[in-house]
N, C-alpha and C positions, 0 to 999 in steps of 0.2 A: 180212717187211719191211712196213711198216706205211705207207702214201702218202697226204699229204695232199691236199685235192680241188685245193688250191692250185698244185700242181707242173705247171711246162710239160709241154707233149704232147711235147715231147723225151725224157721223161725216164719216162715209159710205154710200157709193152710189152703185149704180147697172146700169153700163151703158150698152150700148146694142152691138152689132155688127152684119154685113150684114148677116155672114156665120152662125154667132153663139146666137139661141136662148136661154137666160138663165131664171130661174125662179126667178121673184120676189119675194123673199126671205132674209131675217135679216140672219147676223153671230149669231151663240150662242158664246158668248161672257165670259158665266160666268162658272167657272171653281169651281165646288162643291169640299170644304174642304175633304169631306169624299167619297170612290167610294161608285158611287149610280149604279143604272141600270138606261138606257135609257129606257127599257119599261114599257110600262102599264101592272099593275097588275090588274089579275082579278077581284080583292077585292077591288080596286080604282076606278072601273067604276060602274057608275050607270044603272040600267036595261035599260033602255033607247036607252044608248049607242050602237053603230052599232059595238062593239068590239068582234074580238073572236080570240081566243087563237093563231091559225094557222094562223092568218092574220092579223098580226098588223102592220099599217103602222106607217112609220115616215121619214114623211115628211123633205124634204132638208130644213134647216133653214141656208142657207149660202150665202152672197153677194157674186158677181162675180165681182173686178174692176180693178182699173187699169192698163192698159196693154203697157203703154211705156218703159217699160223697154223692151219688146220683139223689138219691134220696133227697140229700138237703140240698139241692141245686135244684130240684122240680120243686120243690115246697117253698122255696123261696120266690122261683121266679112263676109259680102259678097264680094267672088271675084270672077274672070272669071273661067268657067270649059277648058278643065278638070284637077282634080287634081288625085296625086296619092294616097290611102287610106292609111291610118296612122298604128300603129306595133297595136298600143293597146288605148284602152279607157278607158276613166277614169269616176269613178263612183261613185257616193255617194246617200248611202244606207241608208236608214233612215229605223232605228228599231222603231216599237211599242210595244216593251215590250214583244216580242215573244221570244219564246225559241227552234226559225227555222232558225233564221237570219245569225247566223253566219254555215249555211250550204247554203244559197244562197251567203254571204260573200267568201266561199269556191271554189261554183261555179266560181264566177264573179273574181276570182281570176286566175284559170288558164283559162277560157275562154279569159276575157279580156288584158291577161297580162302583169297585173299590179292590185291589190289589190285595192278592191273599199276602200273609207273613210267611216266609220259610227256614224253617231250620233243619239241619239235619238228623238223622235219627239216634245219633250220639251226643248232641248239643247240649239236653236236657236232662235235669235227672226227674223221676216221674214224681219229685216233689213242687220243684221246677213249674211241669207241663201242668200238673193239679190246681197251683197256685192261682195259673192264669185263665184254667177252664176252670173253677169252682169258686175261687174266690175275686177274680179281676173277671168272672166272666165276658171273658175277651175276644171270645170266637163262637159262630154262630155251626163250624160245622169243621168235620178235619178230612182232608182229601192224605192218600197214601200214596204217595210215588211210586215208578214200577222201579227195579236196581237191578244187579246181576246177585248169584247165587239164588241158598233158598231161604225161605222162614224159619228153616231145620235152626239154621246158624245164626246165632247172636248178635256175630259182626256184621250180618248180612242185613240183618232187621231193625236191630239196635231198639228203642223205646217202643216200636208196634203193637208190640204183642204184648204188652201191658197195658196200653191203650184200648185195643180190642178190648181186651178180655175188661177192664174197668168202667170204661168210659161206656157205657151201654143206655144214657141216655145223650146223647150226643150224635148227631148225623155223621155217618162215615162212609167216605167213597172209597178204594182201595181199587186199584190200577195195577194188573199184574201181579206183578211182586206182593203188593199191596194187598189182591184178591186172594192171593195164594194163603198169604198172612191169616186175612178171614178164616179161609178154610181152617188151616191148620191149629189156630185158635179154639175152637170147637171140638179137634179131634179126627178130622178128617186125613188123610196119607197125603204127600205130595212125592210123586211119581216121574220117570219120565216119559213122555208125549211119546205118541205112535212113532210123529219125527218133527225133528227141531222146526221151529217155522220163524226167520227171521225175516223181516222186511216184505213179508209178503201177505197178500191180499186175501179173504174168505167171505163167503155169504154166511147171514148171523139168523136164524132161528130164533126168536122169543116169546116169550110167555104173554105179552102185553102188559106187563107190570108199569109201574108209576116210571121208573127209571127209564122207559122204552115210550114213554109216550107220545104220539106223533109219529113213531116212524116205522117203516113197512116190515116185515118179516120175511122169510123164508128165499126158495131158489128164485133166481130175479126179478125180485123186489129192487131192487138198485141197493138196499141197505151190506154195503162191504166195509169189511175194518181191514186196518193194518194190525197183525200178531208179531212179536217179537219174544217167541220163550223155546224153551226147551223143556219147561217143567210143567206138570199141570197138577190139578185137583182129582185124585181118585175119586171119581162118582159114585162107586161102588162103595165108599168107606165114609158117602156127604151123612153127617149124622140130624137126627130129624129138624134139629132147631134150625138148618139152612137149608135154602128153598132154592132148587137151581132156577133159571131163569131166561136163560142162554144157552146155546149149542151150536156147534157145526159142525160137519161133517171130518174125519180125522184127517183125509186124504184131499179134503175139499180146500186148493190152492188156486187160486187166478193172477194170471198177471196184471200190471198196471196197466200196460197198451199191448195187444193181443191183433191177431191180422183182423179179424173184423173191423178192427180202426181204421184198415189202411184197405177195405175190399177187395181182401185176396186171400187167396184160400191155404192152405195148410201146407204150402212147399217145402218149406224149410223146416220141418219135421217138429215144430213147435208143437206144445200143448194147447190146445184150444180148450173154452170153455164146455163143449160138448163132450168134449174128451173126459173131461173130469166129474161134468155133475149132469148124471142120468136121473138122479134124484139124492142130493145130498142128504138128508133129513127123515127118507124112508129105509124101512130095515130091510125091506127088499128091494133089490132094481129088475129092472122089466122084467131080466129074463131069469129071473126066480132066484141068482144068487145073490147072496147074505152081501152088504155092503160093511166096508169100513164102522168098526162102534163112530158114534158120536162123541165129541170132547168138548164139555164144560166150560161155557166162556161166560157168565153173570151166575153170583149166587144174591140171595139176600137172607139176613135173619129175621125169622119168626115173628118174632117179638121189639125186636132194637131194630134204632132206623141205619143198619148197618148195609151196606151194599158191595161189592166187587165184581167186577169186569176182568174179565182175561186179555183183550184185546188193549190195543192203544187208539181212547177217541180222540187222543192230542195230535192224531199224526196226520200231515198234511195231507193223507191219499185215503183217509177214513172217510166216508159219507156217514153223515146227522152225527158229527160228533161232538159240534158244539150245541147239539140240540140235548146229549145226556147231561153235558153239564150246566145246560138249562134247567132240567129235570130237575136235576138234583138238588138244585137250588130251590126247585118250587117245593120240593119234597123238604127242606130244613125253614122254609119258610111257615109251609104248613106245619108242621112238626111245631116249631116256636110260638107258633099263635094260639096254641094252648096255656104256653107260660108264662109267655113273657111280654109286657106294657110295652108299648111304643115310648113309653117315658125314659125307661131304664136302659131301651136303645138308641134315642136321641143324646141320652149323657154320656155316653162311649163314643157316639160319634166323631165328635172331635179330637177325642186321643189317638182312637185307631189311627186317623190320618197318616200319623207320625209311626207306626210299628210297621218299619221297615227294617228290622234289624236282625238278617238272616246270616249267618253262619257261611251259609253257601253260597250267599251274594257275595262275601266279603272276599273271594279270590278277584273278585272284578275291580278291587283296586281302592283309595280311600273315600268314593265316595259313600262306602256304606260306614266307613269309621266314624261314624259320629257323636262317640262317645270314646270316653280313652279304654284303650284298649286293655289294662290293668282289670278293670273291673270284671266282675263275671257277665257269662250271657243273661243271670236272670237278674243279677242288679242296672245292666242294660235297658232290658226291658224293664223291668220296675219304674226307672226313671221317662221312659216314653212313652209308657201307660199312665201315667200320671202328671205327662205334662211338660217335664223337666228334661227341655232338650236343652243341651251344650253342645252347640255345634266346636268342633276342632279340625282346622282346617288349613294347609298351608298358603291356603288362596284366598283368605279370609275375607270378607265383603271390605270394598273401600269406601275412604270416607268420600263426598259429595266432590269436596275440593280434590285430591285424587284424580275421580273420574274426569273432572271440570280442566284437569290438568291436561290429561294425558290424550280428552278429545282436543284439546289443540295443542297438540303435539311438544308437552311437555312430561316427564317421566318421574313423578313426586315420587314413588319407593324407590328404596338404594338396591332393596332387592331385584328389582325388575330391569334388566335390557330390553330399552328399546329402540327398533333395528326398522331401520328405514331401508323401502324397496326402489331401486331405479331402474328400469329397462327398457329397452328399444324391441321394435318390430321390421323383420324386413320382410316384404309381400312378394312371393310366388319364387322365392330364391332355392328352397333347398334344392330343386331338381337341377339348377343350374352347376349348383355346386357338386354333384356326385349325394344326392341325397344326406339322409344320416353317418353312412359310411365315408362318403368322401369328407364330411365335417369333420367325422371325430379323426381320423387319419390327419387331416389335413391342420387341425389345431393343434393333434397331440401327439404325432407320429407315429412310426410305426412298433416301437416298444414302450409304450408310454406305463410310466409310473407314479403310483398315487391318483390313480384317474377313475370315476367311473362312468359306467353306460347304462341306462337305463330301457331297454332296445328294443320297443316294439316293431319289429323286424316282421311278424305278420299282421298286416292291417284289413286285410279283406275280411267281408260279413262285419265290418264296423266293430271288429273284436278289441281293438286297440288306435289309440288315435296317436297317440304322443309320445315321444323319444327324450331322455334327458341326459345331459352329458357335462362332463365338468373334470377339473383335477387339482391339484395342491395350488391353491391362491391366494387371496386376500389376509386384510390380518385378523379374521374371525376364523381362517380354519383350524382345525384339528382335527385329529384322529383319537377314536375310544376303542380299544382293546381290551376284550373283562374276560374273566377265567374265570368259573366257577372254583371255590376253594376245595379241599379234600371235605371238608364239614358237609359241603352240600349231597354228598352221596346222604349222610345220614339221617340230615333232620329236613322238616320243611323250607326252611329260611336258613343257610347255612352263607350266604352271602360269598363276595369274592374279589379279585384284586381289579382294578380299574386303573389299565395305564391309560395318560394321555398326554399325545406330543401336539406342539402347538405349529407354526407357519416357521417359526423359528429356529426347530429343531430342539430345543428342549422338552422334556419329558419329565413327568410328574406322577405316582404313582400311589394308589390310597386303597385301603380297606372297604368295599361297600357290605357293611355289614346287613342293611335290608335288600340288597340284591340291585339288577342292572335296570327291572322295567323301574324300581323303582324310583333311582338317580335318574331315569329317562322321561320319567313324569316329571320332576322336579324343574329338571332343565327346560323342558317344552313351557311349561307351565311360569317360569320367570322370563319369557321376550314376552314384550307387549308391542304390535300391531297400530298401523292405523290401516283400513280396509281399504280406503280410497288410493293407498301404494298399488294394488294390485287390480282394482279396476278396469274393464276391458282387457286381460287377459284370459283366455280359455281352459285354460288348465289349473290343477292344484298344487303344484310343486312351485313354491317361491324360492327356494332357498332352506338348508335345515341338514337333516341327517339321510345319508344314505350312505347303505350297509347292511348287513344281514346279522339275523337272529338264528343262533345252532338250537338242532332240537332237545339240546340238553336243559334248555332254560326254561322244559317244562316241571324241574323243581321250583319256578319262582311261581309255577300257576295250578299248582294243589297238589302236585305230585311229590311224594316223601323221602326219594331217593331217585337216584342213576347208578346203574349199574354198573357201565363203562363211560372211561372219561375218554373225553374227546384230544384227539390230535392237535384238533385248529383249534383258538378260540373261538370260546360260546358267542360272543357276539362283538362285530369290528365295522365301526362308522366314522364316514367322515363329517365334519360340519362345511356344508358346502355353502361358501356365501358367493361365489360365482357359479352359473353354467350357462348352458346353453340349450333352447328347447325346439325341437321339431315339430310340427303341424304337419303329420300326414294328410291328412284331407284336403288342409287348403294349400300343404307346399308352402307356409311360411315358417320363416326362424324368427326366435325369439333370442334377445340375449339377458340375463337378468344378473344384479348385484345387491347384494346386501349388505349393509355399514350402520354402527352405531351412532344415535344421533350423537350431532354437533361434529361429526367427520366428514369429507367428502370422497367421493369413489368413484369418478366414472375414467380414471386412466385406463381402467382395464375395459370398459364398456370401447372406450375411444382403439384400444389394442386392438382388441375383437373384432370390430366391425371392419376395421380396416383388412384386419386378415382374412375376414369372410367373403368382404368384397372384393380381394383378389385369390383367391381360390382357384385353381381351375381342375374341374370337377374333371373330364375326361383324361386330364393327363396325371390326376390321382388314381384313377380307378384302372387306366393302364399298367401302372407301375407297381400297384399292386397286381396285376396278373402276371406281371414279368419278376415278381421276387421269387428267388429261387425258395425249395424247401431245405432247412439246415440238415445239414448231413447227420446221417446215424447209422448206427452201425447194424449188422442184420438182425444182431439176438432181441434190440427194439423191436423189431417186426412181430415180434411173438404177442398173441392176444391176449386180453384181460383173465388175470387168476381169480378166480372165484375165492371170495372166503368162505363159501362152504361147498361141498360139492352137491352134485344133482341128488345121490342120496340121501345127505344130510338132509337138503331142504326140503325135501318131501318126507323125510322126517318129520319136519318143526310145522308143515304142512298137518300132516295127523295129530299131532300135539293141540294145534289149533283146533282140530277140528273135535277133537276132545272135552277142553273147554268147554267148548261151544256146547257140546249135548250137555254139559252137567249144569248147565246155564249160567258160569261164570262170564259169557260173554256171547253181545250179538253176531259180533264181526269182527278178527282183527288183520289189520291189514300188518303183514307180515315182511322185513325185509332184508336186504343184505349188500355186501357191496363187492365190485370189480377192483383189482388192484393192477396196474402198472408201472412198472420203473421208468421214469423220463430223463434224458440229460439233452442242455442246448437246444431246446424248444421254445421256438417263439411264440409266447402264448397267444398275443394278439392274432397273430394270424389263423392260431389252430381256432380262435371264436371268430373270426371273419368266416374262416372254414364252416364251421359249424351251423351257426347264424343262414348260411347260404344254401347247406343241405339241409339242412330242418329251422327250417325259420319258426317262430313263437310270438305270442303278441306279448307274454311276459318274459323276456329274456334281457338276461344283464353279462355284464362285462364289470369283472372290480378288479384291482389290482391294490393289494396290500403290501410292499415290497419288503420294509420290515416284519412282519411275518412271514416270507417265501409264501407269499400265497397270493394263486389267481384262482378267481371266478369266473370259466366259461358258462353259461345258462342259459337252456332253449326251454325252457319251462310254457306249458299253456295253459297250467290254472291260476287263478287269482285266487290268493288268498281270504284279504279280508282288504276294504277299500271304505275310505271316507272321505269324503267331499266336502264344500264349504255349506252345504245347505245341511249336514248336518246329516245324510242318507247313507247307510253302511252296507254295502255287500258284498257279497261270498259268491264264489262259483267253483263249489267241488267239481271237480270229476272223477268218477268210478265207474268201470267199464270201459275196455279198452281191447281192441281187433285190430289185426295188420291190414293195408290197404290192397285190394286186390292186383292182378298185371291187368288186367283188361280190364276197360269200363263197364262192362257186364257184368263180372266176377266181384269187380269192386262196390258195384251198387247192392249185388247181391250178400255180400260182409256187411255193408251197412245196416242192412234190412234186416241181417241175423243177429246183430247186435241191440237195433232198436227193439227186437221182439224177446229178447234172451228175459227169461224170470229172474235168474241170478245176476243177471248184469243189471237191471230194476231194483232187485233186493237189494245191491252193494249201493245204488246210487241212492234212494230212496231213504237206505238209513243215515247217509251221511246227512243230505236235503235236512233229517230233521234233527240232525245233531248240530247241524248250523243252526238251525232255524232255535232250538236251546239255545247254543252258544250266543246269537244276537239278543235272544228275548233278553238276558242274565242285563243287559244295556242300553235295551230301546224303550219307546215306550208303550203301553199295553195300546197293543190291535195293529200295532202298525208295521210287523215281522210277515213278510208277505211269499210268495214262489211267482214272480211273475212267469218264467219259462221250468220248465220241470221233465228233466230226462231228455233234452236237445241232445240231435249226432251230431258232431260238428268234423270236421276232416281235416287232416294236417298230414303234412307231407309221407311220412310213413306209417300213419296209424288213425284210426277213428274212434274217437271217442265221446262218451255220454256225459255231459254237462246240465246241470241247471243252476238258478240262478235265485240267492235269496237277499232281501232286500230289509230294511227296517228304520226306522228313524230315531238317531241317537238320543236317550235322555239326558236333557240339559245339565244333570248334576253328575254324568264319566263325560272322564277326560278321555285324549283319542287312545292315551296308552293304556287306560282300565279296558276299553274296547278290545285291546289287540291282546291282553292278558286274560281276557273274558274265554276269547277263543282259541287259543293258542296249546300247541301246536295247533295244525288243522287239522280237521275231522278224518277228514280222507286219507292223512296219513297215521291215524292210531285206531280207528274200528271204535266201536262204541257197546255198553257205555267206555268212554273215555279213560276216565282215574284206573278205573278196572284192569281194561285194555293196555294201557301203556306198562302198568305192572308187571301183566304176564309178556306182553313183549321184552320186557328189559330181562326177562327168568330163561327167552326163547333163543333171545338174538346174540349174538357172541363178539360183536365191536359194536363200539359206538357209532350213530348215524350221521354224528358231527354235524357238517353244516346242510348237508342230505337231510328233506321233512323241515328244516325249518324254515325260513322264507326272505327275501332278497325285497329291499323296497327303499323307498324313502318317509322319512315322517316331516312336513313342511313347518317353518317356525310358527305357523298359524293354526295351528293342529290338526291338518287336514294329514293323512300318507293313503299309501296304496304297495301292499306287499302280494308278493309272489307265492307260491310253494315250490320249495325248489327239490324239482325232478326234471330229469332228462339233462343233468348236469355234469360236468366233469371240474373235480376239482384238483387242482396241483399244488402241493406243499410238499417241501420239504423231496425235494427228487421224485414226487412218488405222484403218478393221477388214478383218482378214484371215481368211481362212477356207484351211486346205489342206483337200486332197484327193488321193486315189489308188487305185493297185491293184497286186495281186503279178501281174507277168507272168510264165506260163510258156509251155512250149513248144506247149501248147493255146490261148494267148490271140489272139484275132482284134483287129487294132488297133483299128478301128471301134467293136467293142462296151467295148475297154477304157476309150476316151473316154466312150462312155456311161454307165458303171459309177461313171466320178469324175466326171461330174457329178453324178447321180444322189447322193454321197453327201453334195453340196453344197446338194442343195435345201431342209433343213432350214435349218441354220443360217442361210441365206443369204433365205431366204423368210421367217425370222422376223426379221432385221433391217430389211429394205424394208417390211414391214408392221408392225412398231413406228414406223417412223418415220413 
């Protein structure tokens, strides 16, 4: 009998079985409109109550019943041994809203290969998930994602824990969240943990069961995981049918690089491994006192090939962790060879292929739509289990003649523009001309408008090579202004208004009712290319869009609402078919044009160069040190007003860190913004200014004049980046210290920085929320860390970078890429959906064009976006400046206000002393 989650608790029963004791226990049933918490607050209990903070139970409220579907799925698929083991297994991965998944997705990709299927833990209804494990037997085994919250809550778990409790002849991994699930399925408490452990490191204890096979155990052994929870498994309350199997010590944390790495001893008052594990694992240490209980990190059941892990083996700082989900594959292999023919998996083979039709891919943009989207998830799947794919697609394959066309340089769709590239090179010039600065000055003066700069103003350590500059040209420009409409606070897709002015000065103005990334696919997606235009050039910017993306436009990438609307518009581009490009390295300028075929365009190449080649670089860069600064009056002088004060945000600091214990969240990084009144400020100068005292390898200059808006930007992380070979990367940064006076002092910040656990823990968890974010796009195995936790140093501050890599999958485009990962990691904490949530509950104005990111997208669909911090933005008489930080369960409220001011002094210091 097959029960949906929807049926009254009347109409549930709780049978029993020989092997298997369960608790008499009601489903919860009801599914709360608004996220609540599963716990008790301590303001909710009355004195009386036996409640205390570190120990709060919650109790299973979950029936366990009917179990003939297992039944008739063994009897069906049992046949005589021996058989021979199958290439690959097939998986279906159910996400709960974590922002881990698609790096277990990654894993279970080249381990099992062949790519699990994902859907989320509300996608299905449990007639749905039966259909295709009893009757389509369609999965060989189902792994459980970790999420935030707990198993207590419905919303949290969604279809888990009717899977658990039904599916009991079916291999199951569970990850966290997932392990938790286990327990609680059974009857077991889930509690909270001694103390929160996000992002950080432990040595792992085990049994030597099947799941642990091959890898070492106890105090170093080398075997360490990355934890990310607040909640765990009452051991005391594990009831007999689960077997623990795992343990670590509670207290028992390590850092990722610790002074041992760096042979030097314990100065800087760090924790060392000695410090911490005298004996993780024994109940005494030396000197006779009781250590820390032990906490719970693998169970398995008795009888079902059910397993859970506390820890995260998907995380890139875990050692053997793609060795458990080797295991575990050998463990559903073995398991199946009891039942099931090689015949009845050879005839699956080929449909599986095609079941990629996840729920939680589908924010990555259309290429998972490949079916209309009217239909349900499980008539979806029906039809690609069966064979009956219809692809639907705006890019739909062309016909021979087409291709035959367009490779010699003719355009047979009406849909398609195609935009032929012309440009010139000139060798060893910029320095002659006053660099980038003397260029753009000198092409575009000194208040220029409609212009932008793309300004790798720091180039050393090979962090940035290329400078791009341009402003109102040819007859292909425009400008796109979009606004999220009022709808978009309330549902996913609430769409919004898209003005666009053309070279002409008229303006045109439309409804986008599926929203901006998606009109911005469309357009990338209609220029057609010929490759040999751009041939011996170095760089990926031909021509196309640049402009920035406000962090409001994370309602178009799975977020459900915004809380505060923004000021500026959500997102404002130009189409640039002129600019100009710098070669730092080798000191050469580029000039580039872009024109539709059958037009000609090199009057402005013919313009340029003439202006380039009379330039003269020293008496540009003179005359800007002799412009005066515009006058203002004293009451300017007055510093940035905070929109909250010191006590407030060490408020929103506890708030967070709230959360955080009740396992709603790993990290969130928390922010707020500076306010200033401006009048008679010349912007360009106050970013010359800027640019000069804190120089950035991502920094920009925009100038939107019909909006009153400039973009000043010393930014030093890179967002998300894509190239022509097809390579996407990311370089969060989290962790961040002022640079010392003296070179002594200052090496020694460095060193406390590279060794901090919490400044590990913030960076660590972004590292793998990228590393998600890429997988959701690339292709399996190829999501890599080539550098992981780098200091790198910039004029007033030092900060911890690394750097993550992957290779695009041929069927996303570059804007399903940038909506895959979007906002960045580093600016919402993780998981992500979660995070951004409770920051929109915390933060009290919008972050506007602050967290989102500054970039270009090239008409060949190559871009490379910024995160924009360390900015000052001016609109409307007013400059603003955010600032922040990732809180986690290490962050000290106190210092986290210092840290965001701290990342204000720049921007904020160069505007008070320009004016």
């Amino acid at each position: 009998m097959n029960l949906a989650l929807r049926l009254p608790p009347s109409e549930l029963t709780c049978p029993t079985s020989e092997d298997i004791q369960y608790a008499n226990v009601n489903l919860l049933l009801c599914k709360p409109s608004a996220r609540v918490s599963c716990f008790i607050k301590k303001d909710d209990v009355q004195p009386s109550s036996n409640y205390h903070k570190k120990n709060v139970n919650i109790s299973c409220q979950l029936m366990h019943s009917h179990l003939e579907e297992s039944f008739k799925r063994k009897k069906k698929l049992q046949v005589p041994l021996p058989l021979q083991k199958p290439d690959f297994v097939r998986t279906l991965l159910i996400d709960n809203y974590d922002s881990y998944t698609y790096n277990i997705y990654q894993e279970l990709s080249v381990v099992n290969g062949v790519p699990p299927v994902v859907i989320q833990n509300d996608d299905w209804t449990w007639e749905e998930l039966s259909h295709y494990l009893y009757e389509e037997n369609a999965f060989d085994n189902i792994v459980i994602s970790p999420g935030p919250g707990s198993p207590a809550c419905p919303q949290d778990i969604g279809i888990c824990l009717q899977l658990l409790c039904k599916c009991c002849d079916i291999p199951v991994l569970g990850v966290c969240l997932g392990h938790q699930a286990l327990g609680y399925v059974h009857g077991a408490h889930i509690i909270h943990a001694p103390e929160p452990i996000h992002g950080r490191l432990s040595e792992i204890e085990h049994s030597g069961c099947q799941l642990f096979h091959g890898i070492p155990s106890g105090r170093n052994s080398g075997f360490k995981v990355v934890r990310y929870h607040s909640l765990v498994i009452d051991s005391e309350t594990l009831p007999q049918v689960l077997i623990p199997i795992a343990w670590t010590s509670s207290s028992g944390t390590l850092p990722f690089v610790g002074p041992k790495d760096y042979n030097i001893s314990n100065a800087l008052g760090t924790q060392t491994e000695q410090d911490v594990f005298i004996d993780s694992f024994s109940p005494k240490a030396g000197n006779g006192t009781t250590r820390s209980p032990r906490v719970l990190m693998g169970i398995k059941h008795c009888t079902r090939p059910h397993y859970g892990v506390q820890f995260h083996p998907e995380s890139v700082a875990t050692c053997h962790g793609s060795q458990i989900f080797k295991n575990f594959r050998d463990i559903t292999n073995e398991y199946w060879l009891r039942f099931k023919s090689s015949q009845s998996r050879e005839k699956l083979a080929h449909s599986y292929a095609h079941m990629q039709v996840s729920k939680a891919s589908r924010y990555c943009g259309d290429m998972h739509r490949s079916i209309s989207s009217e239909n349900s998830t499980v008539d979806q799947l029906n039809k690609v289990v069966n064979g009956h794919r219809h692809t639907v697609d705006n890019n739909a394959e062309m016909t021979r003649l087409e291709k035959f066309n367009i490779a010699n340089g003719h355009c047979a769709r009406t849909d398609r523009k195609c935009l032929k590239l012309k440009w010139r090179k000139f060798t060893h010039l910029a320095s002659q001309v006053g660099g980038a600065k003397g260029i753009f000055v000198g092409l575009f003066g000194h208040e220029p408008e409609n212009t932008f700069w793309l300004d790798s103003s720091s180039t050393e350590k090979g962090r940035a090579r290329f400078s791009f500059m341009g402003g109102k040209g040819g007859s292909l420009w425009k400008q796109l202004t979009f606004r999220l409409s009022d709808q978009s606070d309330g549902c996913l897709k609430g769409g919004g208004f898209l003005s666009m002015a053309n070279c002409k000065g008229s303006t045109e103005t439309r409804f986008l009712e599926e929203g901006f990334f998606d009109f911005l696919n469309k357009e990338l997606q209609s220029y057609h290319y010929d490759e040999k235009d751009y041939e011996g050039l170095p760089f990926d910017f031909h021509g196309g869009y640049v402009g920035y993306i406000g962090y409001n436009l994370k309602s178009e990438c799975g977020v459900t609402s915004n809380r505060h609307k923004s000021k500026t518009p959500d997102a404002c581009f130009f189409f640039a078919d002129n600019l100009v490009a710098v070669d730092h390295k080798n000191d050469n300028v580029y000039i580039l044009a872009i024109h539709e075929e059958g037009s000609s365009m090199t009057q402005w190449l013919d313009d340029v160069e003439e202006k380039l080649l009379n330039l003269n670089g020293p008496e540009i860069m003179g005359s800007e040190k002799q412009r005066p600064h515009p006058p203002t009056c004293s009451s300017q002088k007055a510093g940035f007003a905070a929109e909250k004060s010191k006590e407030q945000y060490i408020e929103d600091v506890k708030k967070c860190l709230d959360y955080i214990e009740d396992g709603e969240s790993y990290e969130l990084c928390l922010t707020t913004q500076m306010r200033k009144p401006i009048e008679n400020l010349n912007t360009l100068g106050l970013y010359l200014h800027l640019r000069e005292r804190n120089p950035a390898p991502y920094a920009a200059w925009l100038s939107f004049p019909k909006e009153d808006l400039c973009i000043c930007c010393s930014s030093p992380e890179r967002f998300l980046q894509l190239d022509r070979n097809d390579m996407l990367e990311a370089k969060p940064i989290k962790g961040t210290i002022a640079r010392g006076a003296t070179a002594e002092e200052d090496e020694q910040l460095k060193l406390k920085l590279q060794l901090s656990e919490k400044d590990q823990a913030e960076n660590l968890m972004i590292v793998d929320l990228l590393r998600n974010d890429l997988g959701r796009v690339c292709d399996p195995g190829s999501v890599h860390v080539p550098r992981l936790m780098d200091v790198e140093s910039y004029a007033t501050v030092h900060t911890m970078v690394s750097t993550i890599r992957g290779k695009k999958r041929s069927d996303a485009s570059a804007v399903d890429c940038v909506r895959a990962a979007f906002p960045g990691g580093s600016m919402t904490g993780a998981p992500k959906l979660r995070s951004m949530e409770l920051l929109d509950s915390i933060e009290s104005c919008s972050r506007g064009i602050y967290s989102g990111c500054i970039g270009f997208f090239s008409y060949n669909q190559t871009f490379d976006l910024n995160i924009v911090i360390r900015t000052v933005i001016i609109h409307d008489g007013e400059a603003s400046i955010g600032a922040g930080g990732a809180i986690v369960s290490l962050s000290n409220p106190e210092d986290e206000y210092k840290e965001m001011i701290l990342k204000t002094k720049a921007p904020a210091k160069a505007v008070i002393d320009f004016e």
